[in-house]
C-alpha positions in Angstrom: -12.3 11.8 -2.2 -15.7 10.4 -0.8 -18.8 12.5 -0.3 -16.8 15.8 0.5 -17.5 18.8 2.2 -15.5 22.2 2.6 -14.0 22.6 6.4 -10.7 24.2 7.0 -8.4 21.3 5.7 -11.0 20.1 3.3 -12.1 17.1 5.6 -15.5 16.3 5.5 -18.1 17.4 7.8 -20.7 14.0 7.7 -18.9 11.6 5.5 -20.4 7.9 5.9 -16.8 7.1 7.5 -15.3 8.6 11.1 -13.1 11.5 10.8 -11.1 13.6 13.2 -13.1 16.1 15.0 -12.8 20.1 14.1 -10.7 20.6 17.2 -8.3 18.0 15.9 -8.2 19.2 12.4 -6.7 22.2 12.8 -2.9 22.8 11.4 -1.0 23.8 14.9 -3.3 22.5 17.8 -2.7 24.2 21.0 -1.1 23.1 23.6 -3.5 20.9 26.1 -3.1 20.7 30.2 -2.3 17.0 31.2 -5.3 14.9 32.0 -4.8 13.9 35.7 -4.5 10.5 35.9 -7.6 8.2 36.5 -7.9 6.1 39.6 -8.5 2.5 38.7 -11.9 0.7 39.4 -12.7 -0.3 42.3 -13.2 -3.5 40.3 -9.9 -3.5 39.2 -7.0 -4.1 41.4 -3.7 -1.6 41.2 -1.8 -3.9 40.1 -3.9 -5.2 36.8 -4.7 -1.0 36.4 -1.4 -0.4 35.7 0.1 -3.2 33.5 -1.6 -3.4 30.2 -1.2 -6.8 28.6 1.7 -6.4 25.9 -0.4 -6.8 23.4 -2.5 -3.6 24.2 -3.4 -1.4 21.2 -1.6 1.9 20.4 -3.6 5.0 20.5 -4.0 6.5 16.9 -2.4 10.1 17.1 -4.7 12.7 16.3 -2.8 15.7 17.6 0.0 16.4 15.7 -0.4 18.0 12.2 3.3 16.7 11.4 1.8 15.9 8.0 1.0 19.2 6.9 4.8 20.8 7.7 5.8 20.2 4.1 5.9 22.3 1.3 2.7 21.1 -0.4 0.1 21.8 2.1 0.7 25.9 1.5 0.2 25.3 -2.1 -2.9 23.2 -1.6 -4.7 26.4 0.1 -3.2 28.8 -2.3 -4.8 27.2 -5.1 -7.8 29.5 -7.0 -10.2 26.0 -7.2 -11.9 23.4 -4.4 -9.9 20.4 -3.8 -10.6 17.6 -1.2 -8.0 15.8 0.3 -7.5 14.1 3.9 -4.2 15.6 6.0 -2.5 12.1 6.0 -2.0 12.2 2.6 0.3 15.0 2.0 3.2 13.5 3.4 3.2 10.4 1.1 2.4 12.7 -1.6 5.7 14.6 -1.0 7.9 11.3 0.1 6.7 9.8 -3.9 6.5 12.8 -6.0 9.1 15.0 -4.7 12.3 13.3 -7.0 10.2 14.3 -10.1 10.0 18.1 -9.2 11.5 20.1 -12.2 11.6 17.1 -14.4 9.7 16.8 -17.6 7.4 14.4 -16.4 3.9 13.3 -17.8 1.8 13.4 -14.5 -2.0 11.9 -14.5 -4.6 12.4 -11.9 -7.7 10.6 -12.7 -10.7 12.5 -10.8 -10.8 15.9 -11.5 -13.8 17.3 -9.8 -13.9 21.2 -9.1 -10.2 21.3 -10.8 -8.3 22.1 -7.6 -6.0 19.4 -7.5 -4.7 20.1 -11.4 -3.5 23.2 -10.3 -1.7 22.0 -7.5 -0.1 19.4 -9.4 1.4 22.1 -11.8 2.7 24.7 -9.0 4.3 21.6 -7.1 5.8 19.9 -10.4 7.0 22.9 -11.6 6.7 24.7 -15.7 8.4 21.2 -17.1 5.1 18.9 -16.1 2.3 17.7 -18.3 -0.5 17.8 -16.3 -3.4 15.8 -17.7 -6.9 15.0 -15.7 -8.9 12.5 -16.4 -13.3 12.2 -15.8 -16.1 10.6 -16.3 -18.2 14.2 -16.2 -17.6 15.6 -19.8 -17.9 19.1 -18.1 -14.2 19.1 -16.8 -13.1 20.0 -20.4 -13.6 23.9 -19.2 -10.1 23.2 -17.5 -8.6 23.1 -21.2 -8.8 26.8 -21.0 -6.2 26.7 -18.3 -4.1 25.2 -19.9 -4.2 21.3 -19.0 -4.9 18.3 -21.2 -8.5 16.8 -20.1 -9.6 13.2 -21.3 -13.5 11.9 -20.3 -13.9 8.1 -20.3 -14.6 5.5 -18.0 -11.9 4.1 -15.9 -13.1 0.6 -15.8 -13.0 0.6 -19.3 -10.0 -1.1 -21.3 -11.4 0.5 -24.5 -11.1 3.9 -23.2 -7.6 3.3 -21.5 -6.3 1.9 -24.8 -7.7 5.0 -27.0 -6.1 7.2 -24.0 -2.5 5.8 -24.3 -2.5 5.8 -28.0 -3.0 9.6 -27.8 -0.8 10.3 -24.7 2.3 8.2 -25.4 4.2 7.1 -22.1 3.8 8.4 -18.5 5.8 9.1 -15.4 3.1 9.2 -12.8 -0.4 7.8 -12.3 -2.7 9.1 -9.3 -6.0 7.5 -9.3 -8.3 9.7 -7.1 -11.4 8.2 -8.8 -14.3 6.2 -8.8 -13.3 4.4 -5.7 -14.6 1.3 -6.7 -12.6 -2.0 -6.8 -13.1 -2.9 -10.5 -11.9 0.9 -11.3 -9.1 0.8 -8.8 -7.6 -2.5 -10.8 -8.6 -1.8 -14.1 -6.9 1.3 -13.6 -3.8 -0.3 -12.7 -3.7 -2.9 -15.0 -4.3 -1.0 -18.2 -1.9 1.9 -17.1 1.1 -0.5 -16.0 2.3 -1.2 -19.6 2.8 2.6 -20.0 4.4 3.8 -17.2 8.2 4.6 -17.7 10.6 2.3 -15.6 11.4 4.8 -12.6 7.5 5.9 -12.7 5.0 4.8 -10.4 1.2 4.3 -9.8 -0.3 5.8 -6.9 -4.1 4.7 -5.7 -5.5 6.9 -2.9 -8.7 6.6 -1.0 -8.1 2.9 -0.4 -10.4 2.8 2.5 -13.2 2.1 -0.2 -11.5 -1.3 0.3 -12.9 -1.5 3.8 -16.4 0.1 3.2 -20.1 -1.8 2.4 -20.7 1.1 0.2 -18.3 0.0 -2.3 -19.1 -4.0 -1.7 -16.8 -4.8 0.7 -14.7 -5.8 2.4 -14.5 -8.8 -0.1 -11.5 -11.6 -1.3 -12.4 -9.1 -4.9 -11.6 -5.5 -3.2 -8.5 -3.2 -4.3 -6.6 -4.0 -0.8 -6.5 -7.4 -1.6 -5.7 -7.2 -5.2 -2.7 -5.2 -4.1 -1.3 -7.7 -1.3 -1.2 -10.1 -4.3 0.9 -8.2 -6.0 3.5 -8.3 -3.5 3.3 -12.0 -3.5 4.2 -11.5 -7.2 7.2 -9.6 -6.8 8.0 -11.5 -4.0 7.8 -14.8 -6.6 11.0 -13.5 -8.2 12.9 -15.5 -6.2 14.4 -18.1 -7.9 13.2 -21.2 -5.2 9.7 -19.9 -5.5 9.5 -20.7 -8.9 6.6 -17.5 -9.8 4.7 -17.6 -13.3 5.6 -14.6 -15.6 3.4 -12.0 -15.7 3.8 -8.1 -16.0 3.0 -7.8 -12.0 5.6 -9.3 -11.4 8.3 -8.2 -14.2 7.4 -4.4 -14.2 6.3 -3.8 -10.4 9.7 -3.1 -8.5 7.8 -2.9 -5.1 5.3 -1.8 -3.7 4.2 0.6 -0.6 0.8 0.8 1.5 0.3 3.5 3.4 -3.4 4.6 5.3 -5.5 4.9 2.3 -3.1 4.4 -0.2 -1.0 2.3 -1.8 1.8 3.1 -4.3 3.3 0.8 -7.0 6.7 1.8 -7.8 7.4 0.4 -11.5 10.9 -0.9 -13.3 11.6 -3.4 -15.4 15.4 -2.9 -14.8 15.2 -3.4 -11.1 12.8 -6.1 -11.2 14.9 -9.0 -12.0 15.4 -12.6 -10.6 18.2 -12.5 -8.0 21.2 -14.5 -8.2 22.8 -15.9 -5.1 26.3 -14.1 -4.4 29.0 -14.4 -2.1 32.2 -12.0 -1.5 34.5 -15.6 -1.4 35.8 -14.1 2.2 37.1 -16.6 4.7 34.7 -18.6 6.7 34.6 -19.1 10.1 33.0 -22.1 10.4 30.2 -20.5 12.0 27.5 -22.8 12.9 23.7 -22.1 11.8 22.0 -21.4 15.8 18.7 -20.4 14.2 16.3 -23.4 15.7 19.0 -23.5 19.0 17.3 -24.8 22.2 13.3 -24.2 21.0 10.2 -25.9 20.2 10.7 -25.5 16.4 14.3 -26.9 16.7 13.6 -30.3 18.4 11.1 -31.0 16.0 13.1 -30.2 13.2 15.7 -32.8 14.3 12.6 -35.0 15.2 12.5 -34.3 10.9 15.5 -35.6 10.9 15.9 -38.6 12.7 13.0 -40.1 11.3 14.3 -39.1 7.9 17.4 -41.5 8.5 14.9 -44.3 10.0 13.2 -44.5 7.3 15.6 -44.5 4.5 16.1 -47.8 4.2 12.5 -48.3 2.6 13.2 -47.7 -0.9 10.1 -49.6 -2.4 6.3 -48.5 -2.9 4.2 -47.9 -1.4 6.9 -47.2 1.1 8.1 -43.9 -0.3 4.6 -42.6 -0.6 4.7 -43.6 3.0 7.7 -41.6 3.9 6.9 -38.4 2.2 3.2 -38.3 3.7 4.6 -38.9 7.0 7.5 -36.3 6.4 4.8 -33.9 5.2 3.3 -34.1 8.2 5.9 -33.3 10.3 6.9 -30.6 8.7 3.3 -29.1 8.8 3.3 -29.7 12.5 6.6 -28.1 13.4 5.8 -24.9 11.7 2.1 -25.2 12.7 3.4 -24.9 16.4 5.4 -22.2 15.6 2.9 -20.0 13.6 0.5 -20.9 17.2 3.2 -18.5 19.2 2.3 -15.3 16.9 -1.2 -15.9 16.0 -2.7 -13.0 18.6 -0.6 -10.4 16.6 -2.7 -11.1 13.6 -6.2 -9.7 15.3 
């Protein structure tokens, strides 16, 4: 977590980042008295006040402490040791982690801090877990006494990450509640992904950092964005797209963002160039109405026709000619397309 302090659910009272307010923080909020509704300004006619444009933004619920209804939260406060966490997070904890309860998994969290979290891990996981923290502050080995494995080291560091997996052996789970930083946040996934059991996953949380001046961004070089190119990876499995190999893209089976974190599920055996199939039922003849009556389908056929005009010129520089000019009119007819849906990308 970033610069925490101790409230009722552990979120901060003046982080450098806006955070719901006390009222809003607590686990079952009572029951408010509708707002009466506001007259519309004077400035404003009726009509206008009361159609939004359909693009309007949707209000963020802060009400509703749905998140906390699982069986984690109750463990999180009956834990002996501080632990900061934000209320969102539980649910994707419980959604990821929840198949490996019982199991004989190797779990990592790197960040230890005032310990909290390690115990949580191990009442959650069950007797069968390997707990194991991970921090730069070599004062964290008091946690040995309780019974977990503790390694100090720098998570940026490949040299540290190598000596740590030559110790450890494979893992299961990997949740980096670290440094924050990006190079920490990659490195950290990069060096961890060769050892991570097929069925395992990575999980990075306070992804926010990605967002925040503090940590040097936003920037083309933050986490968030280092993430989105890895689902262009896995998404360069398929066979037209002709991706480069790399172990992205042959060990990440998908991946999942959620507010502030973003989770990289990892198997080699489900991660696999797709063939095309088909059942051999009987067609129908059914005729392809995709581009049917619209902008983008007359100027596909506009592709077309010009394609058969200019066929006939089978010399140079005539074919340069033809693909340039084909080129273009591809460009445009998507162009004009991609102009319908550009004020949903604000």
């Amino acid at each position: 977590m970033l610069n925490p302090s101790p409230s009722k659910l552990d979120i901060p009272a003046s982080p450098p980042y806006p955070v719901p307010s006390t009222e809003e923080a607590l686990p079952m909020p009572a029951a408010r008295k509708p707002l009466a509704p506001k007259k519309p300004s004077a400035k404003i006619s009726p009509s206008k006040a009361s159609a939004p444009p359909a693009h309007a933004k949707a209000k963020p619920n802060t009400t509703s402490r749905f998140e906390l209804a699982g069986p984690l939260y109750p463990i999180y406060t009956s834990v002996p040791y501080l632990s900061y966490k934000h209320s969102s997070y539980f649910q994707v904890y419980e959604k990821c982690f929840t198949p490996f309860i019982g199991k004989p998994i190797t779990f990592i969290e790197v960040g230890v801090l005032n310990g909290g979290s390690l115990f949580m891990w191990r009442k959650f996981f069950g007797p069968n877990a390997r707990i194991i923290g991970v921090d730069f502050n070599p004062g964290a080995k008091k946690w040995e006494k309780d019974g977990f494995e503790i390694h100090i080291g720098d998570q940026s560091s490949p040299v540290f990450w190598a000596e740590f997996f030559r110790k450890v052996g494979q893992i299961d789970i990997l949740l980096d509640d670290g440094g924050h930083t990006n190079r920490q946040q990659i490195e950290t996934v990069m060096q961890a992904l060769p050892h991570i059991r097929d069925g395992g996953l990575i999980m990075v949380e306070d992804t926010h950092a990605s967002y925040m001046p503090e940590f040097g961004n936003p920037s083309f070089h933050s986490f968030t964005s280092f993430a989105k190119s890895v689902t262009d990876k896995v998404n360069s499995r398929f066979p037209a797209l002709k991706g480069t190999e790399s172990l992205l893209r042959n060990r990440v089976f998908s991946t999942e963002f959620y507010e502030s974190i973003v989770v990289f599920n990892i198997d080699s055996r489900r991660a696999v160039i797709p063939l095309p199939l088909s059942n051999e039922g009987e067609s129908s003849d059914a005729q392809d109405f995709r581009h049917q009556h619209t902008t983008t389908g007359t100027l596909l056929n506009l592709e077309v026709k010009a394609a058969k005009l200019l066929a006939p010129l089978k010399r140079e520089p005539f074919i340069t000619l033809k693909h340039m000019l084909f080129k273009l009119i591809h460009r445009a007819v998507w162009e004009a397309d991609h102009l319908k849906t550009r004020r949903y990308f604000k």
